[in-house]
C-alpha positions as a Markdown table, in Angstrom:
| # | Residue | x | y | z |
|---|---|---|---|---|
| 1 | Unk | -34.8 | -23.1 | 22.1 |
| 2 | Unk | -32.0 | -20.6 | 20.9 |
| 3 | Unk | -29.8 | -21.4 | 18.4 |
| 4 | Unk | -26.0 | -20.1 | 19.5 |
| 5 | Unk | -22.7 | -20.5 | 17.3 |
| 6 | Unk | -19.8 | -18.8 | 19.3 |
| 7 | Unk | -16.1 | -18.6 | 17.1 |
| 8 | Unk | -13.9 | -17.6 | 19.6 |
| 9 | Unk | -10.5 | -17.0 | 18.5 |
| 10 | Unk | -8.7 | -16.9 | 22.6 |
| 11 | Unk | -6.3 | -20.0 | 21.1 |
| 12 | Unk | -5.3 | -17.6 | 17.9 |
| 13 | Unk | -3.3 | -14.5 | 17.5 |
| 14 | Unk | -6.3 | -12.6 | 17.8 |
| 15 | Unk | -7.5 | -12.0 | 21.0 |
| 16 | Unk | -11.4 | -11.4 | 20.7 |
| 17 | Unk | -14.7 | -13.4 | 20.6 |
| 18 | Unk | -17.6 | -13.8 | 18.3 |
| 19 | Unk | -21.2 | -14.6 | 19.1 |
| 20 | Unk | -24.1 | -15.7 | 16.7 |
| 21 | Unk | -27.2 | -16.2 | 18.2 |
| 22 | Unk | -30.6 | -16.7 | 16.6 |
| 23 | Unk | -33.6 | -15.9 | 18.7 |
| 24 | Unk | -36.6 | -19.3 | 19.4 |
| 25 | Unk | -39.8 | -18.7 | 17.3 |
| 26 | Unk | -41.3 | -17.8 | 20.5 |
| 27 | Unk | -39.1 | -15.6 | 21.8 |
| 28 | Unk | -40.6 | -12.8 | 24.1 |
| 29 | Unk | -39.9 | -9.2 | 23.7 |
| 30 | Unk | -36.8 | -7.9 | 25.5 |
| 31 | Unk | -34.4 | -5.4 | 25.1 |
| 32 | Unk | -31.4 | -6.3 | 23.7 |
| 33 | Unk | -28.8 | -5.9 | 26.2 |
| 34 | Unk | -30.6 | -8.1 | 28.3 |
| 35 | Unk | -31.0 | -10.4 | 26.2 |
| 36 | Unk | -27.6 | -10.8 | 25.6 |
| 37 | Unk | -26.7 | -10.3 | 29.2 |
| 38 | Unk | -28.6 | -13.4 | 29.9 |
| 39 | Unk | -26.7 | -15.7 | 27.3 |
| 40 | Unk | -23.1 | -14.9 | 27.9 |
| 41 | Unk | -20.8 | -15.8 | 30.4 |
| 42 | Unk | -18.6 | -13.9 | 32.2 |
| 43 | Unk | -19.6 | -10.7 | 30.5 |
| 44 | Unk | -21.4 | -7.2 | 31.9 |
| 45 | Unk | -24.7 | -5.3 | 30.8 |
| 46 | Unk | -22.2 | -2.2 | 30.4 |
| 47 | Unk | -19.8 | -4.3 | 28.1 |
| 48 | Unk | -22.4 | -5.2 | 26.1 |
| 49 | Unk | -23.9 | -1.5 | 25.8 |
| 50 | Unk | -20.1 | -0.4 | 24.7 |
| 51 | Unk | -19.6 | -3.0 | 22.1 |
| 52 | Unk | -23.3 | -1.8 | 20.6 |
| 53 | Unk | -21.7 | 1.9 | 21.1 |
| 54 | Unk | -19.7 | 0.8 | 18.6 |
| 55 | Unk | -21.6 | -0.9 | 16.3 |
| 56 | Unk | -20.3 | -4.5 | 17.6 |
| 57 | Unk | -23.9 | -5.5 | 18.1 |
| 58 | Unk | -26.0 | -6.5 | 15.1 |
| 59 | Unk | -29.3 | -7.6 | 14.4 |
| 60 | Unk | -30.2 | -9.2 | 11.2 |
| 61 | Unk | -27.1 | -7.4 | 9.9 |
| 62 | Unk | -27.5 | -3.8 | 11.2 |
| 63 | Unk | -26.2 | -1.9 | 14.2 |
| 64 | Unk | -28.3 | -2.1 | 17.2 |
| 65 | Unk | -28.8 | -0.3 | 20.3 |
| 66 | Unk | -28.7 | -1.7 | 23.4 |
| 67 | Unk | -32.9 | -0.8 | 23.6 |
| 68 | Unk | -33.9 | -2.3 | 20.7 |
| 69 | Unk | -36.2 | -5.5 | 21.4 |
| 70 | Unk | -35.3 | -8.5 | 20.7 |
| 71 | Unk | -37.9 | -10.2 | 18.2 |
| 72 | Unk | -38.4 | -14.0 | 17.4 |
| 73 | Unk | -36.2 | -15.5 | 14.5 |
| 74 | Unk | -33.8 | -12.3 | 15.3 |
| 75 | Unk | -30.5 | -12.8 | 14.2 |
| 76 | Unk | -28.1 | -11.4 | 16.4 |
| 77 | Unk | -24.3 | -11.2 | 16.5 |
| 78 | Unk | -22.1 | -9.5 | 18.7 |
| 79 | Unk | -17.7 | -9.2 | 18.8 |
| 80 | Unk | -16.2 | -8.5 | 22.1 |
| 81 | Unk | -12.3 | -7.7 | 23.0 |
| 82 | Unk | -10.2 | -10.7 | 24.5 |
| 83 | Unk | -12.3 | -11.9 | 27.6 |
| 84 | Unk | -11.2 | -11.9 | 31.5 |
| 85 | Unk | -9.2 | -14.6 | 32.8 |
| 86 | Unk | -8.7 | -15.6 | 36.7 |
| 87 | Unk | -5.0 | -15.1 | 37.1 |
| 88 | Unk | -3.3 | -13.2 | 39.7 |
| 89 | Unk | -0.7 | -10.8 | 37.2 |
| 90 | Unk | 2.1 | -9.4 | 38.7 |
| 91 | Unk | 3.6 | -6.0 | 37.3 |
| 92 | Unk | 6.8 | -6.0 | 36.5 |
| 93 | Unk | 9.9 | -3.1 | 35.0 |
| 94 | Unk | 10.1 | -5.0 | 31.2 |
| 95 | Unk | 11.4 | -2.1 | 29.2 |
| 96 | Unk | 8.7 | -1.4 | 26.0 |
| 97 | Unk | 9.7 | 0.4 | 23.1 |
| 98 | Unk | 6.6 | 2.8 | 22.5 |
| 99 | Unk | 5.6 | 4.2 | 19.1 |
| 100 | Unk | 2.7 | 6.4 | 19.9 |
| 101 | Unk | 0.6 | 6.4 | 23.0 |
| 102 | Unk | -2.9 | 8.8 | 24.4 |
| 103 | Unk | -5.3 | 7.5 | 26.5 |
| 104 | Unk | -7.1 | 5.5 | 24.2 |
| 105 | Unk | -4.3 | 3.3 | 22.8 |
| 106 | Unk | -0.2 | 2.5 | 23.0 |
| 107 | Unk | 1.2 | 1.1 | 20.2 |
| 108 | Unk | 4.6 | -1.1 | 20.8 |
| 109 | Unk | 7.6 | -2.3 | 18.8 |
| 110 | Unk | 7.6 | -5.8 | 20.7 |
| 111 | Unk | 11.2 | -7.0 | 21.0 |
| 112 | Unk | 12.0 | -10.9 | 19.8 |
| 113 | Unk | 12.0 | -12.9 | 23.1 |
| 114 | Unk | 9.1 | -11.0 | 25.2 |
| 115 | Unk | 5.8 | -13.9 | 25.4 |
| 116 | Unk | 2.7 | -11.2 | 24.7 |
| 117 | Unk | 0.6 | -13.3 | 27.7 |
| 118 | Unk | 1.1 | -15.1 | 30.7 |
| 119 | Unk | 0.4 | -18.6 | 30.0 |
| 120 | Unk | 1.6 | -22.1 | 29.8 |
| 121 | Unk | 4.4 | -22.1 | 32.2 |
| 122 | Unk | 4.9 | -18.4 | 31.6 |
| 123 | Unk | 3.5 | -16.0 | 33.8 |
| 124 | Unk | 5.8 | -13.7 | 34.2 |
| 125 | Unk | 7.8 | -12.0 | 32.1 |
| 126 | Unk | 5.4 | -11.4 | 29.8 |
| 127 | Unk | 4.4 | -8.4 | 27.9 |
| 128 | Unk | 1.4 | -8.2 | 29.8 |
| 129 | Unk | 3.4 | -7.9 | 33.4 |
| 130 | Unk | 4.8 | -5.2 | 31.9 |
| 131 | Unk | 2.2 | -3.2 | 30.8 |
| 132 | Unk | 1.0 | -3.5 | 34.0 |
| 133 | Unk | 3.9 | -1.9 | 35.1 |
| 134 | Unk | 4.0 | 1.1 | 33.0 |
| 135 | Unk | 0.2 | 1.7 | 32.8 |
| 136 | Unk | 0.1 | 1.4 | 36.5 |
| 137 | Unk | -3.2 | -0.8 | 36.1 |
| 138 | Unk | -4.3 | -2.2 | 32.9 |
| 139 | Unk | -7.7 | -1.6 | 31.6 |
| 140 | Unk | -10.2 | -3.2 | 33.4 |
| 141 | Unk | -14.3 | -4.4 | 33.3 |
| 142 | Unk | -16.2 | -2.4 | 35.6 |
| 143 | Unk | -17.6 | -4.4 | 38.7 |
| 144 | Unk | -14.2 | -6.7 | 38.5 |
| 145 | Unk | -11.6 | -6.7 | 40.8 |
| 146 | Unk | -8.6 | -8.0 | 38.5 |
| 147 | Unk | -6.7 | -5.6 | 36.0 |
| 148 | Unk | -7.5 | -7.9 | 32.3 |
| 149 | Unk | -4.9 | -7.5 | 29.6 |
| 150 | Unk | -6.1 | -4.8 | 26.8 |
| 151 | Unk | -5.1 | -7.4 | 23.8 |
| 152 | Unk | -6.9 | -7.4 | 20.2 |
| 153 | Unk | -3.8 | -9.2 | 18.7 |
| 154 | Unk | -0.7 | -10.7 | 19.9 |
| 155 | Unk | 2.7 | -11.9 | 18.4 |
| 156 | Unk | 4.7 | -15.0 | 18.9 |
| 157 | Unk | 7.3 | -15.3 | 21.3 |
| 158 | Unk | 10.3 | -14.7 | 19.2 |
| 159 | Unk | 8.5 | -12.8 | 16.4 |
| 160 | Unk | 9.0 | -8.8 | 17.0 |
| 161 | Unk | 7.0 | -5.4 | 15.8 |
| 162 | Unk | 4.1 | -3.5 | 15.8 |
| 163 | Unk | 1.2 | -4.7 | 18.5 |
| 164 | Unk | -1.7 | -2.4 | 18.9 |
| 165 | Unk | -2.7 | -2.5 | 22.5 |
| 166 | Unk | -6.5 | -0.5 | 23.5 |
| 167 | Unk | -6.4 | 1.5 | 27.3 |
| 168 | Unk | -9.7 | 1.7 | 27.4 |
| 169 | Unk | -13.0 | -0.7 | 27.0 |
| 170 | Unk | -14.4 | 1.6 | 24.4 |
| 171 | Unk | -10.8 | 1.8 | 22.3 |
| 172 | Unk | -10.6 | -2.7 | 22.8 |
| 173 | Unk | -14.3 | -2.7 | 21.6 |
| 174 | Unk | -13.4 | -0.7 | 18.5 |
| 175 | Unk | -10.1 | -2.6 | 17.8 |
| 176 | Unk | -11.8 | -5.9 | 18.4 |
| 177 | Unk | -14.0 | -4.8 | 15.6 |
| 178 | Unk | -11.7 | -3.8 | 13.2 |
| 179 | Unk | -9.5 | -7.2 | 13.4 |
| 180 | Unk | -12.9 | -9.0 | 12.5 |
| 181 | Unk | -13.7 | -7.4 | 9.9 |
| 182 | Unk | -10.2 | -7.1 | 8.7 |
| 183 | Unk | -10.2 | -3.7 | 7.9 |
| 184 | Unk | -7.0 | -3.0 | 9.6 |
| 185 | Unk | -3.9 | -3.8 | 7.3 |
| 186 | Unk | -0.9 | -6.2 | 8.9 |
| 187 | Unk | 2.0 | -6.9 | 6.5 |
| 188 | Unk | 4.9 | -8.9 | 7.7 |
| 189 | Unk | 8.5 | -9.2 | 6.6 |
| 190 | Unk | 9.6 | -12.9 | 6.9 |
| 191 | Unk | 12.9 | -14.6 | 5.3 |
| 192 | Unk | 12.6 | -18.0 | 3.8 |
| 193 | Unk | 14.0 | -20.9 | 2.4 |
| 194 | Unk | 14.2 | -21.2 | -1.0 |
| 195 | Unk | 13.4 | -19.0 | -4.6 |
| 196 | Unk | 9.8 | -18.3 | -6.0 |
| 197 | Unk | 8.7 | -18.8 | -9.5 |
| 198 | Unk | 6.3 | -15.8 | -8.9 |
| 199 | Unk | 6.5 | -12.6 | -8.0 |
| 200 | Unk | 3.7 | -12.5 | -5.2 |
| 201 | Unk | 0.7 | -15.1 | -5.0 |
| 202 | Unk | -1.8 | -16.3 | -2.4 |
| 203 | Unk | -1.6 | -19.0 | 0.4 |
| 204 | Unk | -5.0 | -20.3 | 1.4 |
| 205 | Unk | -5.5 | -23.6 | 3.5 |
| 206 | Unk | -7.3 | -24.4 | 6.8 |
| 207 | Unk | -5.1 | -24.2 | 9.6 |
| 208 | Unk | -5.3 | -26.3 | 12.5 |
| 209 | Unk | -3.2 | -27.6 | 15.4 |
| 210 | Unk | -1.0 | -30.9 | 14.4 |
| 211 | Unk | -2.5 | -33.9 | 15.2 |
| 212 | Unk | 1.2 | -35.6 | 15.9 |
| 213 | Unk | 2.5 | -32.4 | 17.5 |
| 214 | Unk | 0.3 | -30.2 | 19.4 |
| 215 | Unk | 3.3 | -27.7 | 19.7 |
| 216 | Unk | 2.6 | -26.8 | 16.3 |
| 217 | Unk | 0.0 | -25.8 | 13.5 |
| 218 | Unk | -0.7 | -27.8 | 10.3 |
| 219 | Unk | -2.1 | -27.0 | 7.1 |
| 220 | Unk | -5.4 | -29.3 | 6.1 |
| 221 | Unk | -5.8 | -28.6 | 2.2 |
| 222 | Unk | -8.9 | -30.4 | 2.6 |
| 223 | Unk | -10.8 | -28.5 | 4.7 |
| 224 | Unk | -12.1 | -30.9 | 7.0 |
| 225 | Unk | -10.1 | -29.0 | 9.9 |
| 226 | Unk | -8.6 | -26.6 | 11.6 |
| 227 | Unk | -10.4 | -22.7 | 10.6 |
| 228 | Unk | -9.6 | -21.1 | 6.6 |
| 229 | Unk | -6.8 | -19.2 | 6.2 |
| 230 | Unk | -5.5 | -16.8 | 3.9 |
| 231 | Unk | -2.0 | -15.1 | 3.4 |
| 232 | Unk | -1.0 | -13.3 | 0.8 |
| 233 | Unk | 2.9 | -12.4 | 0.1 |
| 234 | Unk | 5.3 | -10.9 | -2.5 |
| 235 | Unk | 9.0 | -11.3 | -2.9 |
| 236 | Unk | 11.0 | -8.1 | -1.6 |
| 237 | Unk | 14.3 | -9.3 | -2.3 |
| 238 | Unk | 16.1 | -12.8 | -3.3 |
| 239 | Unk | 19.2 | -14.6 | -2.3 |
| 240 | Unk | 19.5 | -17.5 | -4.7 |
| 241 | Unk | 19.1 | -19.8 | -1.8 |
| 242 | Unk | 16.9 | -17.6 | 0.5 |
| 243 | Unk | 14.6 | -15.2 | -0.2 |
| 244 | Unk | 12.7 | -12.4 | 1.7 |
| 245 | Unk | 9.0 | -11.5 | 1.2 |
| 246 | Unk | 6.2 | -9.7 | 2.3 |
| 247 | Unk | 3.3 | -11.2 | 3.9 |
| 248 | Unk | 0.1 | -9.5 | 4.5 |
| 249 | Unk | -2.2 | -11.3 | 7.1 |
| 250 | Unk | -6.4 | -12.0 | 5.6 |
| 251 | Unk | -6.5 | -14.3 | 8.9 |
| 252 | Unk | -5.3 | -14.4 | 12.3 |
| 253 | Unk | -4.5 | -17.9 | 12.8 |
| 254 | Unk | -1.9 | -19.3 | 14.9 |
| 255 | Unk | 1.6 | -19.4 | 13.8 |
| 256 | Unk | 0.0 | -18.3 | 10.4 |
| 257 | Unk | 2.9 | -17.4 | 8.0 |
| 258 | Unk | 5.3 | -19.6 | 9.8 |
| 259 | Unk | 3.3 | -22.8 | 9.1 |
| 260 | Unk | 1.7 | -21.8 | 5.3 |
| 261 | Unk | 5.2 | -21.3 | 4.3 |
| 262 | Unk | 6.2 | -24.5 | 5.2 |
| 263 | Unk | 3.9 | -25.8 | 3.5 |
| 264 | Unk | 4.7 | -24.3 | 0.2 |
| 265 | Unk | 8.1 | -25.6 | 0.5 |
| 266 | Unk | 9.5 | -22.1 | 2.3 |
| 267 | Unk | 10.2 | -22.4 | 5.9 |
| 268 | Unk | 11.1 | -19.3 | 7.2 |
| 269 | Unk | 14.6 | -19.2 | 8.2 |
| 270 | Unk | 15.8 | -20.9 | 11.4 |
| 271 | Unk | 12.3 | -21.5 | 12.7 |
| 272 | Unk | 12.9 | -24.8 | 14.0 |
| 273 | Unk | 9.5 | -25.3 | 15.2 |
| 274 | Unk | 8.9 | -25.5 | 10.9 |
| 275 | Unk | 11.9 | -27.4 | 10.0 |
| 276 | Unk | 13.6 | -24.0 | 8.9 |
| 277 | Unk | 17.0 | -24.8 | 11.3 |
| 278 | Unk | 18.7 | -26.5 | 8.4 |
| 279 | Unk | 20.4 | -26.0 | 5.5 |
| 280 | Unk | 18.1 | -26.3 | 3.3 |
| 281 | Unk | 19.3 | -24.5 | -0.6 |
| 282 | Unk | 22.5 | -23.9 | -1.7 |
| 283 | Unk | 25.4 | -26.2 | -1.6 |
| 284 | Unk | 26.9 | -29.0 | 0.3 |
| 285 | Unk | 30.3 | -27.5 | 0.9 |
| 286 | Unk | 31.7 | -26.9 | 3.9 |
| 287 | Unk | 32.4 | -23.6 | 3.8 |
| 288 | Unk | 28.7 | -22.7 | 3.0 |
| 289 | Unk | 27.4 | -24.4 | 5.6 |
| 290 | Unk | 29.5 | -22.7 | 8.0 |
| 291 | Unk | 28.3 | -19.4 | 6.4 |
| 292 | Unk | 24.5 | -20.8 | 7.0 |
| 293 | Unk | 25.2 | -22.0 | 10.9 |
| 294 | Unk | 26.7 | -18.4 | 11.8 |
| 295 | Unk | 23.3 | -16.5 | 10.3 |
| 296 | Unk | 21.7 | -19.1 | 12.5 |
| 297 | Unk | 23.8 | -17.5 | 15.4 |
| 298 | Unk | 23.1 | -13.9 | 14.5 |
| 299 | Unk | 19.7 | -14.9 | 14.4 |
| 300 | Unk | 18.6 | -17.1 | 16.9 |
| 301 | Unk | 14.8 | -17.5 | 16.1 |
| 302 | Unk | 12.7 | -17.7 | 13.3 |
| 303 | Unk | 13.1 | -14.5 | 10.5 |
| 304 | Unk | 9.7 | -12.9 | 11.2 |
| 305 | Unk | 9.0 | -9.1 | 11.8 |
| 306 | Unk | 6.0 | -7.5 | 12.0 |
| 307 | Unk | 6.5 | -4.4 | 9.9 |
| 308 | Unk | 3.9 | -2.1 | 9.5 |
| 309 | Unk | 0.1 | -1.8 | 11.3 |
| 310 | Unk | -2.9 | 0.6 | 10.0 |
| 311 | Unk | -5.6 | 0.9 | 12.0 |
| 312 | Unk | -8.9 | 3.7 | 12.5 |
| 313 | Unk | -8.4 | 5.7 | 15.8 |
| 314 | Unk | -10.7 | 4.0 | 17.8 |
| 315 | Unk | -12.2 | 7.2 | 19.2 |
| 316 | Unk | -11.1 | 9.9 | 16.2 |
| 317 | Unk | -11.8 | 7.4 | 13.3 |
| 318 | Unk | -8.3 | 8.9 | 11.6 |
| 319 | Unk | -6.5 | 6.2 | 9.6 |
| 320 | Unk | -3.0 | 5.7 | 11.7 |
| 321 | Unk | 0.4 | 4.1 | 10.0 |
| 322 | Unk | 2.8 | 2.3 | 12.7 |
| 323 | Unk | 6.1 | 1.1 | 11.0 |
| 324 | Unk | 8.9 | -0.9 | 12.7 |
| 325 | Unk | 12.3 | -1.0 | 11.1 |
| 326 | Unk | 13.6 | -4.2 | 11.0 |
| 327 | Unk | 15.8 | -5.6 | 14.2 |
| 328 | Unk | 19.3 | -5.6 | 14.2 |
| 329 | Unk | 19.9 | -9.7 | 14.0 |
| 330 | Unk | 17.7 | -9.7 | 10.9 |
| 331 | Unk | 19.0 | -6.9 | 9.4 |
| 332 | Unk | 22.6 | -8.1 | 10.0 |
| 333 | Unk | 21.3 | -11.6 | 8.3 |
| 334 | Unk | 20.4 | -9.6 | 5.0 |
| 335 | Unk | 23.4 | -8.1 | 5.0 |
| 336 | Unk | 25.1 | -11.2 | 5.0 |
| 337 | Unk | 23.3 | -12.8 | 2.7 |
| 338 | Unk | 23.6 | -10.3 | 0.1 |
| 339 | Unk | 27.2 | -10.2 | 0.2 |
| 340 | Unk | 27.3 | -13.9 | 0.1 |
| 341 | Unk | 25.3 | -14.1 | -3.2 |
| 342 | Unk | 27.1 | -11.2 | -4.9 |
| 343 | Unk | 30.6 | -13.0 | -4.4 |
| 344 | Unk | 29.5 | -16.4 | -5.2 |
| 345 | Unk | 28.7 | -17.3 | -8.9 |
| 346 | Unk | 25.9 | -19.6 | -9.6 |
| 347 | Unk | 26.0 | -23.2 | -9.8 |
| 348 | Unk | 23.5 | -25.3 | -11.2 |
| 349 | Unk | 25.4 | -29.2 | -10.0 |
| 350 | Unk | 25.7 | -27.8 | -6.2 |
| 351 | Unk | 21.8 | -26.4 | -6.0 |
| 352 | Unk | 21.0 | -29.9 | -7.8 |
| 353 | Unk | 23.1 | -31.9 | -5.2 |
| 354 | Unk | 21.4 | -30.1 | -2.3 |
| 355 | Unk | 18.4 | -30.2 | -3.1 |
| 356 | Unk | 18.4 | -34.0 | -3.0 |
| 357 | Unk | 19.4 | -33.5 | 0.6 |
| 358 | Unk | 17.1 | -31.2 | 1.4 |
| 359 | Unk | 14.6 | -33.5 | 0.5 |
| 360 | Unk | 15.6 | -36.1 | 2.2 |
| 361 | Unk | 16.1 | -33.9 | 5.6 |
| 362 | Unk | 12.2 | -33.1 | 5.3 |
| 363 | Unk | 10.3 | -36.6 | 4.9 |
């Protein structure tokens, strides 16, 4: 009997699957892309020759060729880009504001607002209608008739900047690859409740969805759910009462930052989703609380920007650097904030009085 272990990551923000298989003790001897070709669904003997092409396919902890015979007790494992789903897409003119683009990848600065793919109650609208629009047809697995979308990664709704997206099998294979083994580099700029002790630290708990809310994510500092995950951040800038940091992504789970910061005690700022729509630091008064509600209407989603992507070329191998400068409504929100704190001297009795508030507004 084979032994199969399959971590597929479709429900996360990375869009790619991962197969462990170890071969029966009396396995025959077959090549490899057979093999493989046999076991898993919904996927083509050319798919599985690309993503060994690219050293996706590994046995016993090498690259493989598609040739190479399988052997009893092998251990094989194999990472393919986001699988094909059974949905009629419809293109659609959704304006995209485009980096860098050849014919092996397009890079995007995705706007707050845009959902990256059709899905619970949207499908349409969605970034993936539109790069169906301005590819003409999106990248596609030879033998199918429908277009799939060529997502590695995606971003939430009302999060915004850099997406990698791959044109071509060959280019998702190697992106696929690279999320995996985490040797691209994501670093996100995020504002959030509340002052550090630290300069930069490490946030590492399981992530899983909410057993109360299945809307959400929760943290379980146990372990005994949800999937490991790791973010690591540093303070850029503080506010007194805010304060906005760096986060650079170890794991792609969903809604990562958003709900590890929460759990520290730092939801980011006006995600109500995390509790992060209130007034959370500062002071009671009136007039403060006034200044906190109009940032909430400059910024009408949660503070979160992607900010910079490195990946390899997929087909050239050449480190690449994509930066996206941060969107007006947070920008104006910084602004804000550091006028705020530069006119308003310190006091200890008003943090001390909301901060028994703000306890109370998260049990």
């Amino acid at each position: 009997m084979t032994n199969e272990e399959t971590d597929s990551l479709i429900e996360e923000q990375e869009l790619y699957e991962h197969h462990r298989i170890v071969c029966d003790p009396k396995q025959s001897l077959i090549r490899l892309d057979k093999f493989l070709f046999d076991r898993l669904a919904n996927t083509s003997r050319n798919r599985i020759q690309v993503a060994a092409k690219a050293g996706n396919v590994l046995v016993n902890g090498k690259a493989a060729k598609p040739s190479q015979k399988v052997k009893p007790g092998d251990e094989i494992s194999i990472v393919l880009p986001y699988p094909q789903r059974e949905m009629e897409l419809v293109a659609e003119d959704i304006p995209l504001n485009i980096l860098y683009e050849d014919e092996h990848i397009l890079v995007i600065d995705k706007q707050a607002g845009l959902v990256v793919h059709p899905g619970h109650g949207n499908w349409t609208g969605t970034l993936v209608n539109a790069l169906l629009f301005h590819f003409g047809k999106l990248p596609s697995t030879p033998g199918a008739e429908i277009p799939r979308p060529g997502l590695v990664h995606r971003l939430d709704k009302d999060t915004s900047g850099v997406m990698v997206v791959g044109k071509t099998e060959e280019a998702l294979t190697h992106l696929a690859r690279q999320f995996f083994d985490r040797t691209s580099d994501r670093r996100y700029n995020a504002l959030v409740w509340g002052d550090f002790a630290e300069d930069e630290g490490v946030i590492e708990g399981h992530i899983g969805r909410s057993v109360r809310d299945r809307t959400v994510q929760s943290v379980f500092s146990e372990g005994d759910q949800g999937k490991p995950a790791l973010t690591r951040w540093r303070v850029l800038e503080r506010f007194r009462y805010v304060s906005l940091v760096e986060c650079k992504l170890e794991t792609g789970r969903t809604h990562q930052i958003r709900v590890h910061m929460q759990w520290t005690g730092h939801p980011l700022f006006n995600d109500a989703a995390y509790g992060g729509d209130r007034v959370l630091k500062g002071t009671t008064f009136t007039k403060y609380r006034q200044f906190v509600e109009n940032c909430f209407r400059s910024l009408p989603r949660q503070a979160l920007h992607a900010r910079t992507l490195d990946i390899d070329h997929p087909i050239s191998g050449v480190r690449m650097h994509f930066e996206s400068p941060l969107p007006a409504d947070m920008q104006v929100v910084l602004d804000r904030w550091r006028t705020y704190v530069a006119a308003k001297p310190f006091d200890e009795g008003e943090e001390d009085a909301l901060d028994k508030e703000a306890a109370n507004n998260m049990k």
